[in-house]
C-alpha positions in Angstrom: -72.2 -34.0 150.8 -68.8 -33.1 149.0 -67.8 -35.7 146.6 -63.3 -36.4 146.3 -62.1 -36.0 142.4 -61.0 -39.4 141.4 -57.1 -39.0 140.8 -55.6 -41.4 137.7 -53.3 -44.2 138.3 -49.9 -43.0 137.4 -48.1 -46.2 135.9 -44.5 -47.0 137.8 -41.9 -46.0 135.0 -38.8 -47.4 136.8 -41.3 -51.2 136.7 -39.4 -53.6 135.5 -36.2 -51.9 134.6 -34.1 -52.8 137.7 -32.8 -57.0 137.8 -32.4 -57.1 141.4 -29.7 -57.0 144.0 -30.3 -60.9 145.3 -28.2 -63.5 143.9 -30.3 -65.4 142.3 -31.9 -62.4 140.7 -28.2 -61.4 139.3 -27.7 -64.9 138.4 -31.0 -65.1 136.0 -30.0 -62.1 134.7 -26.6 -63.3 133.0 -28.1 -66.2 132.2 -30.8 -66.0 130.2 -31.1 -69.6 129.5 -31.7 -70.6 133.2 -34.4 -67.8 133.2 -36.1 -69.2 130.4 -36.4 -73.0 132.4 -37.3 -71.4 135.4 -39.9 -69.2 133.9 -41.0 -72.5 131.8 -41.3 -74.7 134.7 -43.0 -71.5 136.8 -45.6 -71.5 134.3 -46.3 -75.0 134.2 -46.5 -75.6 137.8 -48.7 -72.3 138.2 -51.1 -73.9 135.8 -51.7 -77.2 137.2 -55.2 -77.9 138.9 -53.5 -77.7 142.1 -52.3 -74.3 142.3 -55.5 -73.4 140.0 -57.6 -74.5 143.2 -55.0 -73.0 145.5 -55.6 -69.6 144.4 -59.3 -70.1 143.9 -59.9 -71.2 147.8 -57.6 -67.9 148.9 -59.3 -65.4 146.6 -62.8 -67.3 148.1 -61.5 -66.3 151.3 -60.3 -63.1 150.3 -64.3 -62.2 148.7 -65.8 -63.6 151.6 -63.6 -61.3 154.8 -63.4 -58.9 151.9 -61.5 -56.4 154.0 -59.8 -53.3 152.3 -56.0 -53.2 151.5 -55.4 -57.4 153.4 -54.0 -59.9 152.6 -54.8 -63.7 153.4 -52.1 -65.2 155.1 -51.0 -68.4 156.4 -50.4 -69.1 160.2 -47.8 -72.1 161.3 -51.3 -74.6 162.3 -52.0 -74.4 158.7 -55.3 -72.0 159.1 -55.2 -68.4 157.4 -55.9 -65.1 158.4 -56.3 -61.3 157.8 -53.1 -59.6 157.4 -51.7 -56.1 155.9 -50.6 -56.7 152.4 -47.1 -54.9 153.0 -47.0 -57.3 156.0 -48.0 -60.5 154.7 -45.8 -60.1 151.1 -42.8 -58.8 153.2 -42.2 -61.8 155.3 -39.2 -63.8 153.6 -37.4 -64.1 156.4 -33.8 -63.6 156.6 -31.3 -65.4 154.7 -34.8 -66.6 152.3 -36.1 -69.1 155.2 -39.7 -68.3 155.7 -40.9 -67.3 158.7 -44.7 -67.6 159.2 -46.7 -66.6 162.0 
């Protein structure tokens, strides 16, 4: 039985370097004021019990299909279901209106 060399992650030098074409990306980055409220009231909301649950429930979920490289996703009835990650993270829908399945 052949065994594969494990190849090293290679970090992503150009991470974090680039602000973004969208508007509101180029907006934050002129005004870094506004990105410090946003990214105060981001963390506060991300750290209520809430979201806390939120997450736990979809990484359950997540452990428990435990497929490969998927994502869970959200359907339009409210249930979730397996989806490519490229898929699932890509759906912003035009114009920022969200488009789920």
């Amino acid at each position: 039985m052949a065994t594969t060399k494990k190849v090293p992650q290679r970090r992503n030098k150009n991470a974090g370097k680039s602000t973004g074409k969208s508007k509101s990306s180029k907006y934050f980055a002129a005004n870094p004021k506004a990105k410090a409220k946003k990214n105060a009231y981001n963390t506060a909301y991300h750290s209520t019990d809430a979201r806390k649950t939120y997450r736990a429930d979809l990484n359950k979920e997540t452990r428990k299909k435990s497929t490969p490289g998927k994502d869970v996703s959200h359907k339009k009835d409210g249930t979730t279901t397996r989806e490519k990650r490229s898929t699932n993270r890509a759906r912003n829908g035009k114009g920022g209106k969200p488009s789920k399945k």
